[in-house]
C-alpha beads as a LAMMPS data file, in Angstrom:
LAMMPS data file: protein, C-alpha beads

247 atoms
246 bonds

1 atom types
1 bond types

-500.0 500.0 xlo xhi
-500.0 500.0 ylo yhi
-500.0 500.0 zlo zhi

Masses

1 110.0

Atoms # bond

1 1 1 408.736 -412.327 195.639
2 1 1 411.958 -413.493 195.755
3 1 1 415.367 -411.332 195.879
4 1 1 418.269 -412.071 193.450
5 1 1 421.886 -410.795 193.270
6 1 1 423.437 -409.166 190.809
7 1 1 427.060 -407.955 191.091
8 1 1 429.518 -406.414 188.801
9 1 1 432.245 -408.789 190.755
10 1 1 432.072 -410.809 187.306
11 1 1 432.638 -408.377 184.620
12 1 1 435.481 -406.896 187.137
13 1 1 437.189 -409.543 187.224
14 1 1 437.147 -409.976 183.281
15 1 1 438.320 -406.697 183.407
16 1 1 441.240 -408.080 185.699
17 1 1 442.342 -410.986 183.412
18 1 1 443.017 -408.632 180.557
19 1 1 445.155 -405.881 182.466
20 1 1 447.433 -406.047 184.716
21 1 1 445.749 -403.278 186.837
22 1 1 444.665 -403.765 190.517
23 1 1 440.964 -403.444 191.268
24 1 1 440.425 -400.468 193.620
25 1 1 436.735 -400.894 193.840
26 1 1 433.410 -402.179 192.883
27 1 1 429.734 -401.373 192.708
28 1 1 426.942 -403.745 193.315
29 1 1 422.782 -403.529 194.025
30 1 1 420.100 -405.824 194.667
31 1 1 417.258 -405.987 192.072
32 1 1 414.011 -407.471 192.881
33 1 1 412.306 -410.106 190.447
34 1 1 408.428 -410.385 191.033
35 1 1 407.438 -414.511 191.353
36 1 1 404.094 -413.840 189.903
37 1 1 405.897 -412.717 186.059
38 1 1 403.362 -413.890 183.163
39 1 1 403.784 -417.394 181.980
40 1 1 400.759 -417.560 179.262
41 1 1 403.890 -416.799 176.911
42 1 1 405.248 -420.460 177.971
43 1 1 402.389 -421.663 177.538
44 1 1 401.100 -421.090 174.979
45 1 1 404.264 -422.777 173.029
46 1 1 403.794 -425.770 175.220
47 1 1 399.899 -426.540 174.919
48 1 1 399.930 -427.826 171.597
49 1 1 402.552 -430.298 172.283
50 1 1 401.148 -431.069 175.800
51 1 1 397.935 -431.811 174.522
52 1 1 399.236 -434.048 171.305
53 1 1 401.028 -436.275 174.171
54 1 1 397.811 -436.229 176.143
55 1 1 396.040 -437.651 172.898
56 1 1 398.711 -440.080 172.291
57 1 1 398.618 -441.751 175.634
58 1 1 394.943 -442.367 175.960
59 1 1 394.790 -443.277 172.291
60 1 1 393.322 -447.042 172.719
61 1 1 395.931 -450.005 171.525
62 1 1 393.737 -452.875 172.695
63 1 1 391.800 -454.866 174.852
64 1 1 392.295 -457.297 177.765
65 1 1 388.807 -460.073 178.830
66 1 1 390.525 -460.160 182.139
67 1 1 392.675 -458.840 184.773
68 1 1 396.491 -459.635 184.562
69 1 1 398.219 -459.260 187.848
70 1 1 401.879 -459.761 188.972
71 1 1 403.026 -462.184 191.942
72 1 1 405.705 -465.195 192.561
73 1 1 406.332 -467.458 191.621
74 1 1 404.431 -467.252 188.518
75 1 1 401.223 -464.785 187.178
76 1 1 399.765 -464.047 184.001
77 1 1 400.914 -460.680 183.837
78 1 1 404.993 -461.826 183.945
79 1 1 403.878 -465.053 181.527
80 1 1 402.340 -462.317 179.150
81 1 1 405.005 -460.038 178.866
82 1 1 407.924 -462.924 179.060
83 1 1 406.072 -463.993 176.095
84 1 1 405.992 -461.050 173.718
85 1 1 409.555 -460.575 174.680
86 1 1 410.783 -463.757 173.662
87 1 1 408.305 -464.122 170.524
88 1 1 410.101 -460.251 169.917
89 1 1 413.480 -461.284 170.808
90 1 1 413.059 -464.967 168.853
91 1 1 411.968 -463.839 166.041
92 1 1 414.997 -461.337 165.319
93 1 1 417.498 -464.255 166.338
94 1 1 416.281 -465.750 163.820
95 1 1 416.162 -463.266 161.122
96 1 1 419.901 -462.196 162.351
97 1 1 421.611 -466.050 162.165
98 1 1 422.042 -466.086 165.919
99 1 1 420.093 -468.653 167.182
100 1 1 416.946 -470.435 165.593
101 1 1 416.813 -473.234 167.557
102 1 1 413.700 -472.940 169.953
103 1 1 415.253 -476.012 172.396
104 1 1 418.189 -473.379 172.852
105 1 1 416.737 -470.252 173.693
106 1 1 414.150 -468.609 176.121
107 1 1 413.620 -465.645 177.767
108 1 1 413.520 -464.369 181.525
109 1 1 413.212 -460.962 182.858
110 1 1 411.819 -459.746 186.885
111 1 1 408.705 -459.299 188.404
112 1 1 410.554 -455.659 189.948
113 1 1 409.942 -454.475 186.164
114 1 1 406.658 -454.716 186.211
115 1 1 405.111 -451.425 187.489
116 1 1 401.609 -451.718 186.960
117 1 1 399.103 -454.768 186.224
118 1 1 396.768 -454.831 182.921
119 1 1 393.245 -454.175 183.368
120 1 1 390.194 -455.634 181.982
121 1 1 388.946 -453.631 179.437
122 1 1 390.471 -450.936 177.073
123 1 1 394.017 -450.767 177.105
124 1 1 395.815 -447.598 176.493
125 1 1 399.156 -446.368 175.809
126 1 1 399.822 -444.914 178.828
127 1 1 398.560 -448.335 180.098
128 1 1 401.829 -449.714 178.851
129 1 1 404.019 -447.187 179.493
130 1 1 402.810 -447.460 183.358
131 1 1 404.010 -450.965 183.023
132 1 1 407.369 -450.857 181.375
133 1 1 408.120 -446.777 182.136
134 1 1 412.249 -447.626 181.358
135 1 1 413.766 -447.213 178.366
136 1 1 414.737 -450.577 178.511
137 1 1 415.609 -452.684 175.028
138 1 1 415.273 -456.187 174.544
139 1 1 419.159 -458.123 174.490
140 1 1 420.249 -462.014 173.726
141 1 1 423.158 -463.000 175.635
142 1 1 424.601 -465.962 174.981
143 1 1 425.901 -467.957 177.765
144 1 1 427.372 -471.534 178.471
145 1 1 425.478 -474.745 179.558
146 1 1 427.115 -474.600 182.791
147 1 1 425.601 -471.271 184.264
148 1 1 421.877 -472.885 184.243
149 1 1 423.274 -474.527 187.322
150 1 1 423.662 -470.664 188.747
151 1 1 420.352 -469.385 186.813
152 1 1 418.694 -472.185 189.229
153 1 1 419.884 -471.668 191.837
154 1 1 418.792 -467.674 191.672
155 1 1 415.025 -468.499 190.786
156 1 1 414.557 -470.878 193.765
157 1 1 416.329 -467.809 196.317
158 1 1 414.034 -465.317 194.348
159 1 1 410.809 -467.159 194.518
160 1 1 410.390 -467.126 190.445
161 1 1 410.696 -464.838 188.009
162 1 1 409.123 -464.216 184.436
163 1 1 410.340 -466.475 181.960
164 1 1 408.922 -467.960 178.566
165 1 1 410.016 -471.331 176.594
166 1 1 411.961 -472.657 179.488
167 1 1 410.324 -474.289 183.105
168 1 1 411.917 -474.798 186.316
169 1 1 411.648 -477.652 188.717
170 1 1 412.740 -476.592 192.359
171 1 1 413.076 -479.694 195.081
172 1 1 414.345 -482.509 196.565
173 1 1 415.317 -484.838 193.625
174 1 1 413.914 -482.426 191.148
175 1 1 415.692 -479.992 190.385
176 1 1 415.793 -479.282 186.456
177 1 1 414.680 -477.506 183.619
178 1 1 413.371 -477.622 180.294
179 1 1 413.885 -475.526 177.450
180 1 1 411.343 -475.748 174.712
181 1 1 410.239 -478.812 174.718
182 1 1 413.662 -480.446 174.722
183 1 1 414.128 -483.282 176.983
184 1 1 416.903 -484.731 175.641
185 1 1 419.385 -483.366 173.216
186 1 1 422.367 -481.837 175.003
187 1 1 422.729 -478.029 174.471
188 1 1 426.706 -476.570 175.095
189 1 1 425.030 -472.837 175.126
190 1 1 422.011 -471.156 175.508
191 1 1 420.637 -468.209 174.619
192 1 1 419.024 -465.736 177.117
193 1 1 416.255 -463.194 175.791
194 1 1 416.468 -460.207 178.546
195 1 1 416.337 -456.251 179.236
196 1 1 419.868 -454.684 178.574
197 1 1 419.324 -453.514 182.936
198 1 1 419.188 -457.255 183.904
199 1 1 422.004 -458.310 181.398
200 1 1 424.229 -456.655 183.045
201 1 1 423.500 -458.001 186.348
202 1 1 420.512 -455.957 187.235
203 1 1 418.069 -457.814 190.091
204 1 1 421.007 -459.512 191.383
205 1 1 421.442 -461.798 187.798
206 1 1 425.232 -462.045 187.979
207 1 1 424.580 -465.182 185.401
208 1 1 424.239 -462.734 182.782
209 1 1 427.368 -460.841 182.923
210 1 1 430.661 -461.786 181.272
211 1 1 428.299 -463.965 178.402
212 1 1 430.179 -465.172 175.295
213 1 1 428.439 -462.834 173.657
214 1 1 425.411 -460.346 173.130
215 1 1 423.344 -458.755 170.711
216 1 1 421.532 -455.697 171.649
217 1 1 417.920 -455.743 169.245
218 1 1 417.809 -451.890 170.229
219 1 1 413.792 -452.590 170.471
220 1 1 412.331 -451.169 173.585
221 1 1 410.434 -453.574 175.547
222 1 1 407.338 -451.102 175.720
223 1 1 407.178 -450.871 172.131
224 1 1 407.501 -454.427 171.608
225 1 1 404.384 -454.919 174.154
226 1 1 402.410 -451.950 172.187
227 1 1 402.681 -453.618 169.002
228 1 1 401.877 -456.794 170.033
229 1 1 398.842 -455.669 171.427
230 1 1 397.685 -453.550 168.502
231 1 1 398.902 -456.496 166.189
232 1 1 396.227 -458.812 168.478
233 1 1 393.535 -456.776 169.430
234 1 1 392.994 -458.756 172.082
235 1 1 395.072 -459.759 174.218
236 1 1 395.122 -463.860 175.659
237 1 1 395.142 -464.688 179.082
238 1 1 398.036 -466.355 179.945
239 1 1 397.346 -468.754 183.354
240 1 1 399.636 -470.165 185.165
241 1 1 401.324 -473.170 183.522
242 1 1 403.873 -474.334 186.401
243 1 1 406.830 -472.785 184.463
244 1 1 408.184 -471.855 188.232
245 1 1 407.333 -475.780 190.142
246 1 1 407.636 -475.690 193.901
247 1 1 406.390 -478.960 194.662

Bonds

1 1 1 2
2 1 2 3
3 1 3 4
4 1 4 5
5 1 5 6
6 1 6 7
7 1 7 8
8 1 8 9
9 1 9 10
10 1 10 11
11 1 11 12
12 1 12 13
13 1 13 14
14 1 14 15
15 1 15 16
16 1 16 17
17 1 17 18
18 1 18 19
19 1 19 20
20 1 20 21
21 1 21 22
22 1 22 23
23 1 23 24
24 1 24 25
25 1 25 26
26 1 26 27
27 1 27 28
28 1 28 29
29 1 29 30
30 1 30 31
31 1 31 32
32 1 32 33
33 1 33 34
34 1 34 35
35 1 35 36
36 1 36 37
37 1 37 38
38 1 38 39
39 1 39 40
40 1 40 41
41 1 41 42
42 1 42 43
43 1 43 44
44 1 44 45
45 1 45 46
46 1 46 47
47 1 47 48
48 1 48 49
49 1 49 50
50 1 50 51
51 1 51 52
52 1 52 53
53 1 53 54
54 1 54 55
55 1 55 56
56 1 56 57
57 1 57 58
58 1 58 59
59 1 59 60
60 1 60 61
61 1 61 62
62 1 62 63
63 1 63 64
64 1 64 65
65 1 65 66
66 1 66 67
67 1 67 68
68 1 68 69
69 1 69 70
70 1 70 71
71 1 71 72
72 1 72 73
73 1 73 74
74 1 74 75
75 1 75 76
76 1 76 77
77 1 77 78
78 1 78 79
79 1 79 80
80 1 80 81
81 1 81 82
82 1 82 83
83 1 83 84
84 1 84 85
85 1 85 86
86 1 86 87
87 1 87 88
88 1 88 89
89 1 89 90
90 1 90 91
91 1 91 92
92 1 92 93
93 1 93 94
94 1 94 95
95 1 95 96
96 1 96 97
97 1 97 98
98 1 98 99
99 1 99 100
100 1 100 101
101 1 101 102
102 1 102 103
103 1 103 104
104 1 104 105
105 1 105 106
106 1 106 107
107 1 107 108
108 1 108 109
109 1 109 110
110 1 110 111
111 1 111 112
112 1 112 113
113 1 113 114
114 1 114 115
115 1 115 116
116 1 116 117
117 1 117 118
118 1 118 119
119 1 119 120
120 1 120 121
121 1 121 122
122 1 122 123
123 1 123 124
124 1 124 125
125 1 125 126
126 1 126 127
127 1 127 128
128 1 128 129
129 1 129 130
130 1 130 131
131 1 131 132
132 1 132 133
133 1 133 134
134 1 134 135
135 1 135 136
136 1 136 137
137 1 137 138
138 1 138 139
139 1 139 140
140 1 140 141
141 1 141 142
142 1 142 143
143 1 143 144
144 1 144 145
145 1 145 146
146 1 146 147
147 1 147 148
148 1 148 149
149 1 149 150
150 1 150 151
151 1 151 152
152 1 152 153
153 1 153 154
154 1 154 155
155 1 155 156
156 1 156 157
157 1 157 158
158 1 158 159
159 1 159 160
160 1 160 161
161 1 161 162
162 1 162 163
163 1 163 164
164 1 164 165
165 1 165 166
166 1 166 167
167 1 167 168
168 1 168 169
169 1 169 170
170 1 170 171
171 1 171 172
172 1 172 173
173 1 173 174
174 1 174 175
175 1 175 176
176 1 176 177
177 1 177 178
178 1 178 179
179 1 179 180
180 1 180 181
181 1 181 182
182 1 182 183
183 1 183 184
184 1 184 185
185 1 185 186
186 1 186 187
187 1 187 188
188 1 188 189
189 1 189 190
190 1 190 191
191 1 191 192
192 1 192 193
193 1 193 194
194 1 194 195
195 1 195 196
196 1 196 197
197 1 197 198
198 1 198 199
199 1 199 200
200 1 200 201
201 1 201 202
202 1 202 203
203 1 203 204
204 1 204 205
205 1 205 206
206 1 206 207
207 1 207 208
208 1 208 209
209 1 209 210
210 1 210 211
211 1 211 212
212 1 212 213
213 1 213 214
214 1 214 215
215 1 215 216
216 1 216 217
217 1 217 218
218 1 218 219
219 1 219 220
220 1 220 221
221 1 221 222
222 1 222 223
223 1 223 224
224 1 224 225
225 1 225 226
226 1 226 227
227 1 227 228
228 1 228 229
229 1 229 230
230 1 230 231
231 1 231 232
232 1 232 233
233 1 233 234
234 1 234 235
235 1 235 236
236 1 236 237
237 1 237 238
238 1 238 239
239 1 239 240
240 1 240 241
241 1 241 242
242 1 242 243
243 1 243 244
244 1 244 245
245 1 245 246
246 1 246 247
């Protein structure tokens, strides 16, 4: 049981703004509201929907041979999903004249996105939206050659993050990277395949704010995972492949 109040104060005063009379008085009483008031009305509008989401969720997208887990510097899980975000965010570079050359472009997200590992077995849609619960869509910023010098520098104080096409070398005389498999021809500006959160300096990646420019793909990163996986069936295993190199 709870008790609510309901006063005439309101309408008096509505009264008040269209005469100029003074108030000389007002009336008001307490009404109780029982707690307990039916909600089968409710729902009854709401199971049908509820239990079309329900279906959707554990509807089955795919299936994993093995376990992909999250940790620094680098894991299979963050290699997976770097992956389908840069073959996503690649592939409409390309299609959109931005950038199709794969010695200039590569993509890195953060291991804090990552909510929930893959299992082995049967993966559902709720599996994925566990993982990647934000709204978050796929971006390519385009930045100059200079700020891999700062991009560096943050992976080594963050222990790795997810990245795909590109490898870091952290240490005393080797300190580098790679993009592609470019060794050699000299790139002015690169182009970053991200989440719009970490483009504009989410995790602390300051090197991605202020770009020359940046396309927002609108594609969610969730739905780029969930139909990659129902595109593959299966999904690879994706080991460790020293794209973060601590020697």
């Amino acid at each position: 049981m709870r008790l609510v109040f309901f006063g005439s104060i309101f309408f008096s005063l509505l009264i008040l703004g269209c005469v100029s009379k003074p108030i000389s008085s007002y009336t008001s009483e307490n009404t109780k509201i029982n707690s307990d008031v039916q909600t089968h009305a409710i729902d009854s509008i709401a199971l049908p929907y509820r239990n079309q989401m329900q279906a959707e969720m554990a509807e089955v997208i795919g299936y994993s041979d093995s376990t992909l887990l999250s940790y620094a510097p680098e894991s299979p899980l963050g290699n997976f999903v770097a992956d389908v975000i840069f073959e996503t965010g690649f592939e409409f570079s390309k299609n959109n004249q931005i950038c199709d050359n794969p010695h200039a472009i590569f993509s890195i997200l953060n291991f804090g996105g990552l909510r929930k590992p893959i299992g082995q077995g049967e993966i559902t849609r709720s599996d994925i939206y566990e993982l990647m619960p934000f709204d978050n869509t796929i971006v390519i910023v385009k930045i100059e050659a200079s700020k891999m010098n700062a991009i560096i520098d943050y992976l080594e104080s963050m222990n790795g993050q997810p990245v795909s096409n590109v490898s870091f070398v952290f240490g005393q005389g080797l300190r580098g990277f790679v993009v592609g498999k470019n060794t050699s021809e000299k790139i002015g500006e690169y182009y970053v395949i991200t989440s719009d959160y970490l483009s504009g300096g989410g995790d602390k990646m300051d090197f991605l704010k202020d770009p020359i420019q940046i396309w927002n793909t609108g594609i969610l990163i969730r739905d780029a995972l969930i139909a990659f996986i129902q595109n593959k069936k299966v999904i690879p295993y994706t080991p460790v492949q020293n794209r973060m190199y601590f020697p």
